[in-house]
C-alpha positions in Angstrom: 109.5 76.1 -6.4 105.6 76.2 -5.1 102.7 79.2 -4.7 100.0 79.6 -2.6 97.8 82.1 -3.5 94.6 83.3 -1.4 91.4 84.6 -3.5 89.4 86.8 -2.1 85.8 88.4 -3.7 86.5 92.0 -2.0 83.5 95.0 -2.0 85.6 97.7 -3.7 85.2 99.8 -1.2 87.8 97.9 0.8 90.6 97.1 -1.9 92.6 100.6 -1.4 92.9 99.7 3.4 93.5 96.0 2.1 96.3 96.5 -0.4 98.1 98.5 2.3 97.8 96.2 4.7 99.1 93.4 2.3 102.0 96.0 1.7 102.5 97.2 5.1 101.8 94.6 6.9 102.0 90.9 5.7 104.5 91.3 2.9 107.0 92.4 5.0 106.2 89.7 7.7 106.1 87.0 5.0 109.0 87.5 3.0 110.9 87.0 6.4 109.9 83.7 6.8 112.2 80.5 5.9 112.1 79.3 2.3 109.9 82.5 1.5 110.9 84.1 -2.3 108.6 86.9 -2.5 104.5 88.2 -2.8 102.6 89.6 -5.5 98.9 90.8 -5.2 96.5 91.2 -8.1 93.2 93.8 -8.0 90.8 93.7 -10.7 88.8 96.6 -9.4 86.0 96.0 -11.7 85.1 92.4 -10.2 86.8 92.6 -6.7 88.7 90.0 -7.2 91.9 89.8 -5.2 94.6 87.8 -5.3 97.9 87.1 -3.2 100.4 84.8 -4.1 103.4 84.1 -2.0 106.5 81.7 -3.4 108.4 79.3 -1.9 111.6 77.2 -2.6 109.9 74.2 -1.5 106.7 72.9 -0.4 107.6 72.1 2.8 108.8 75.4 3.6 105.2 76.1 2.0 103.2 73.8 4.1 105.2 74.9 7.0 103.8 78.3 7.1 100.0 77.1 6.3 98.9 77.0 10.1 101.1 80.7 11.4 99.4 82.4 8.2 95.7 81.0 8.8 94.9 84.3 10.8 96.6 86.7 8.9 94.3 85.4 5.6 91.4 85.6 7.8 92.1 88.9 8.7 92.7 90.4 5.2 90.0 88.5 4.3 87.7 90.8 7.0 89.2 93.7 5.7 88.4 92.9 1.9 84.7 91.7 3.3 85.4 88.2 1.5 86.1 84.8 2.4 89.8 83.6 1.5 89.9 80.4 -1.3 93.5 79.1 -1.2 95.4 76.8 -4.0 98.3 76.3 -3.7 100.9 75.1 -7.0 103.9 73.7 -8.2 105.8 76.8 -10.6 106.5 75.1 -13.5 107.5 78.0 -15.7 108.5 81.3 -14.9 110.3 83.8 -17.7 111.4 87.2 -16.9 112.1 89.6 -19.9 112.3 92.5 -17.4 111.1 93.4 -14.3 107.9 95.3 -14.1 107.0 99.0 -13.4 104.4 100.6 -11.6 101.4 100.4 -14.0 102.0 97.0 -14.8 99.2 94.7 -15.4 98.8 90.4 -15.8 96.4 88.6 -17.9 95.5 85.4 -15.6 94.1 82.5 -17.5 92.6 78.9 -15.7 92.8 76.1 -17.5 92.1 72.0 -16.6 94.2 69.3 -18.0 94.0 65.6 -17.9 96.4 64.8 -15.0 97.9 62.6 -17.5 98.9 65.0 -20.1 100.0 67.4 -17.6 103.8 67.3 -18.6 103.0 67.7 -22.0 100.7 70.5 -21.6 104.0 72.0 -19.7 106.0 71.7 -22.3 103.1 73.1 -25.1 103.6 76.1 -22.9 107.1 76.3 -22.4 108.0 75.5 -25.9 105.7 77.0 -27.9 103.3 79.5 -26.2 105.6 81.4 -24.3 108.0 82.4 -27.6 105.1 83.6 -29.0 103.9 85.3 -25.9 106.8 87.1 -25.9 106.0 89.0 -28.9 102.9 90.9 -27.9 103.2 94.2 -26.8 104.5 95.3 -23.4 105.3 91.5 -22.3 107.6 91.8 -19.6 106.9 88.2 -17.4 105.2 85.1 -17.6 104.7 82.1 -15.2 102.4 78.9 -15.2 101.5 77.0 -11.9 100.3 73.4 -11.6 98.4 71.5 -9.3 99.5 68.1 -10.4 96.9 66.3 -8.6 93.7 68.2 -10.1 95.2 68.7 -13.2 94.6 72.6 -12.7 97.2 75.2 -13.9 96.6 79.0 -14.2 99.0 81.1 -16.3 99.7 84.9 -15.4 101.1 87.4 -18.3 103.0 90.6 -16.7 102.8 93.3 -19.5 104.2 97.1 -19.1 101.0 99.1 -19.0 97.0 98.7 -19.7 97.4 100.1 -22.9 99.8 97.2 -24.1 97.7 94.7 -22.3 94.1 96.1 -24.0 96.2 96.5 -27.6 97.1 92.4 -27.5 93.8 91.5 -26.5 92.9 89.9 -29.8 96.5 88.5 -30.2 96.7 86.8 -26.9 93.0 85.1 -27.1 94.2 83.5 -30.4 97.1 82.3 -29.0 95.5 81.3 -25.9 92.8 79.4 -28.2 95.8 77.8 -30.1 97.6 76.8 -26.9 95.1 75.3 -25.1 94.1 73.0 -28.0 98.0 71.7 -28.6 97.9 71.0 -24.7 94.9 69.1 -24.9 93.5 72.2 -22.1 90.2 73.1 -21.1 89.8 77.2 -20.5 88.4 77.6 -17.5 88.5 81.9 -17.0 90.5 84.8 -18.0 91.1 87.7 -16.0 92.7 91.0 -16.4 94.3 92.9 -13.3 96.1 95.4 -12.0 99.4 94.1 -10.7 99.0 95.8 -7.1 102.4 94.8 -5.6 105.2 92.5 -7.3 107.9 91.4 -5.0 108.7 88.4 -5.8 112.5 87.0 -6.2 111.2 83.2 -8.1 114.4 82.5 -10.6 114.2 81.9 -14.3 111.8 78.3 -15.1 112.3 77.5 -18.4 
């Protein structure tokens, strides 16, 4: 399973037309295509960051798409009044507890890792993180995405409600801390957002 997921620095003025337009518009345009498993779209209102992931069952069905979707990214990206940056991953993990609500928001956290110890740095997360993950308050999802060639990976963490997510704050920065030191990980960023639209359909990775 891969993700490609488009960044955009929006003036928050814009974020309320460009979600809908994500949700009107692209989302139900993307999810059509071949090999497509769903879109999600994180706001952090605060910092106008924006960002919209699509899945795929393969990368070629990923890569396929990269030329038909150019225009559609630059458009959103006019509409936001940012300039699109797009990765694009390898889902390594994905665990579902439940399915998310409206209200919902995700921790995102970018890390580096020696290409190297990439596997093992998987399986720090897998194996140990994520069990403990599981026990702070409101977790409902949790997903990490590789770039094998960079050594990049970004984990998101889906929990019920603000409230839960600003209640494990100090729990899930020790953990994190923890983590990233087992898997040999450099922290890059941590983000908190508002988990805009979730419709994605990626099966258990575990």
């Amino acid at each position: 399973m891969y993700a490609r997921s488009t960044t955009i620095m929006a003036m928050p003025e814009s974020i309320d037309a460009g979600m809908a337009e994500v949700r009107d518009s692209v989302m139900p345009m993307i999810t059509q295509m071949e090999g497509c498993i769903g879109l999600s779209m994180l706001v952090d209102r605060s910092s106008g960051r924006c960002i919209v992931t699509s899945a795929w069952r393969s990368e070629e069905a990923m890569r396929a798409t990269d030329e038909e979707l150019q225009p559609i990214r630059e458009r959103i990206g006019e509409m936001l009044g940012g300039s699109p940056q797009i990765d694009e991953w390898e889902i390594a993990v994905l665990h579902r507890d439940h399915q998310s609500t409206q209200g919902a928001c995700v921790r995102v956290t970018w890390m580096q890792v020696d290409s190297a110890d990439l596997d093992r740095a998987i399986d720090v997360y897998r194996l140990a993180s994520l069990p403990k993950a599981e026990e702070l308050a409101g977790f409902c999802s949790a997903s990490l995405l590789v770039d094998r060639s960079s050594g990049r990976a970004v984990s998101s963490v889906t929990y019920d409600s603000v409230q839960a997510m600003e209640s494990n704050r100090e729990a899930a920065a020790a953990l994190r801390s923890a983590g990233s030191k087992d898997a040999g990980a450099e922290l890059l960023d941590v983000g908190e957002f508002e988990l805009a639209l979730a419709h994605l359909r990626v099966p258990e990775l575990t």
